[in-house]
Every structure is written in C-alpha cells, then in structure tokens.
N, C-alpha and C positions, 0 to 999 in steps of 0.2 A: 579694308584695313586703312584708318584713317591715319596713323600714328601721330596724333595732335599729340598737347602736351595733357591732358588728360587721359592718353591713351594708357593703359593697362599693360606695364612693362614687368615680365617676368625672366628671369635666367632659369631655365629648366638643366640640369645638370644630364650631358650627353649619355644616350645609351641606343643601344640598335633602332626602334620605335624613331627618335628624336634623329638620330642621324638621317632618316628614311625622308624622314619632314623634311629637313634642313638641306639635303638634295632636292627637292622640288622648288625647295623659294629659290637656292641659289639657281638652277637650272632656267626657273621663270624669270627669273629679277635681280641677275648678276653676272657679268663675263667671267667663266672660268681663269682668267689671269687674276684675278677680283680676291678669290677666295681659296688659290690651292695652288702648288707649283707647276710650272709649265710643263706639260705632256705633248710629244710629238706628234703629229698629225694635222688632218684642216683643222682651221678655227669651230668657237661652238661647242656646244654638249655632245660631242659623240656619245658611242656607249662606251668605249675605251675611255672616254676622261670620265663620263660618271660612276667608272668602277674605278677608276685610279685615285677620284675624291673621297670612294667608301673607305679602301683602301689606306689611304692615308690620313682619316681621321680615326679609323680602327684602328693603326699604327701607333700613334700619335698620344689618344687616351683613351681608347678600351681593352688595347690586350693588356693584359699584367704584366706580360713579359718584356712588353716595350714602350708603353707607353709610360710619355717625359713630362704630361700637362694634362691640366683641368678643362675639359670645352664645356661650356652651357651654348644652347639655343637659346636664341632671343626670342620669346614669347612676345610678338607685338599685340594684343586682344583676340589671346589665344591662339595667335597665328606662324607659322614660324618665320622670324625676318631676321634671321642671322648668325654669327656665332661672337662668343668670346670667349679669349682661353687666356689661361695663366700659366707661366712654364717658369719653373723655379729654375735658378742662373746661382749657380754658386761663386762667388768671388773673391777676393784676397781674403777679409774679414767676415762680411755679413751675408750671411741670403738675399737676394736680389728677384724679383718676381719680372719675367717679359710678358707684356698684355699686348694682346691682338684680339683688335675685331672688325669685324665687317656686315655691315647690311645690305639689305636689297636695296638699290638704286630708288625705288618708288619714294622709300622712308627716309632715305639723308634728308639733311639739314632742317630739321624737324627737332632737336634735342633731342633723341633717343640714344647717341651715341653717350651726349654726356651723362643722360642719365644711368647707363650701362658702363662708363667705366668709373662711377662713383660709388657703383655698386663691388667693380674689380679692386677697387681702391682699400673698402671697407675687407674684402675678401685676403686681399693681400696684407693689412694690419692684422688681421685676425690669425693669418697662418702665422706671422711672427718674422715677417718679410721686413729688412731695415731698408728697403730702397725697391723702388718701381721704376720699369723701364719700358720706353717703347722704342719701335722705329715707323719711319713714314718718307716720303719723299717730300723735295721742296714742293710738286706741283701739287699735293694734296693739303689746299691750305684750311679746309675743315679743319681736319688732324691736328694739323700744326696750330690751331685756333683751341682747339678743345683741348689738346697735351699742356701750352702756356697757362691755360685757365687752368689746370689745377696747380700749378704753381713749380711746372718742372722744368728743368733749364733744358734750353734745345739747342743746339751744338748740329751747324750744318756741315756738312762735309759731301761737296760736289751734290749730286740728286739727293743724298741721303739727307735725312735730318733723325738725329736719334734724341729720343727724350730720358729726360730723370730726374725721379723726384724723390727726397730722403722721407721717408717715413714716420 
C-alpha cells in the first residue's frame, strides 16, 4: 500500500465485514491508544483490547440502539487504513458535526488525511451541519496543520487544541 497522492482513497461506510478489516490495519499499524479508549492491562493488542475495540465501535455506530456516529474505513487501494467518523454535537442554535480520524502509522503524512476530511467536510454540508469541529493535541502538529488548512480557527488550551469551522 503505497498511499501516494494518486493512491485510490475510499470511505467505505462501517459494517461488521469492514469493522473485521479495520481491526487488523489498526492491530498491524497503530498503537491502541491511537485509535480507541484506554483499556486496562499490559500494553499492545491483547485479545481483551481487540474485543473492547469491536466492542466500542459496535457501540458507537452499529447497534441502533446506541449508536451516536457515522464511521467509514479508509479504503487506501482497497486496503483498510483507517477510520473516520462524524458525531452530530447538538448546540445552542445549530447542528454542529465532531470528526475524527486516524490512520495507520505507515500512511501519515502522505495527504490522505486531508483528503479524507475533505471528503468529512463535503459529508457534514450535506447532512445540514452549520459548523464542524475537531480535537487534537498541541503535540500532534499534522492535525493541527491539516484542521488550520481548511480554514478553522484552533483555540489551544493546555495539551488540547480544539478546532472549528462554520459551514
């Protein structure tokens, strides 16, 4: 998987098959702090955090019952390198959309990030979203490079840096 800039970038919209993938890339090519809440135990893929990752992205947006957000897999040339998800934020006035995503290590800094939250961007006008938001930390300064390129103001506060952009 080369993920140049010609590379063949897809969001496949999560479902059990794509969750299945999307454990193996993160398992091969990401530190579980990376891509899922902290789970007790030694560091690493245990089998207790690879079920807690099913787990919580089953939680998250496949049961009906409870799930709060949209994930797609990042299709890198047909391969799975990631997720991104959209979680609608309700606020004073308008709908407000939270994006997150993460790839495997191999493929940062490669432009696929931006081209996947251009793709979140177009997703979030479309559902009728008057404002997009992220978070990240100061030490993550991809993030913080690719959040200001699309033109949303970043507001540091201590580690955190949160992004937003009006619609």
């Amino acid at each position: 998987m080369t993920g140049a800039p010609d590379s063949e970038i897809v969001l496949t919209p999560l479902d059990e098959p794509a969750l299945r993938r999307l454990l193996e890339a993160a398992v091969a090519d990401a530190d579980p702090l990376e891509v899922m809440p902290p789970v007790d135990g030694p560091p690493g893929w245990t089998p207790e955090r690879r079920e807690a990752f099913l787990a919580f992205h089953r939680r998250r947006s496949l049961d009906p019952d409870t799930a709060i957000e949209t994930t797609w897999v990042v299709e890198v040339d047909g391969r799975a390198a990631g997720a991104a998800r959209l979680q609608p934020v309700h606020g004073n006035a308008a709908l407000a959309v939270e994006a997150g995503v993460w790839l495997c290590r191999s493929l940062r800094g490669r432009g696929i990030g931006k081209r996947v939250t251009e793709v979140l961007l177009e997703a979030a006008r479309d559902g009728g979203a008057a404002r997009f938001i992220a978070s990240t930390t100061v030490a993550n300064t991809a993030a913080r490079r690719l959040l200001s390129g699309t033109g949303a103001d970043l507001d540091v506060r201590g580690e955190g840096v949160d992004a937003s952009l009006e619609l």
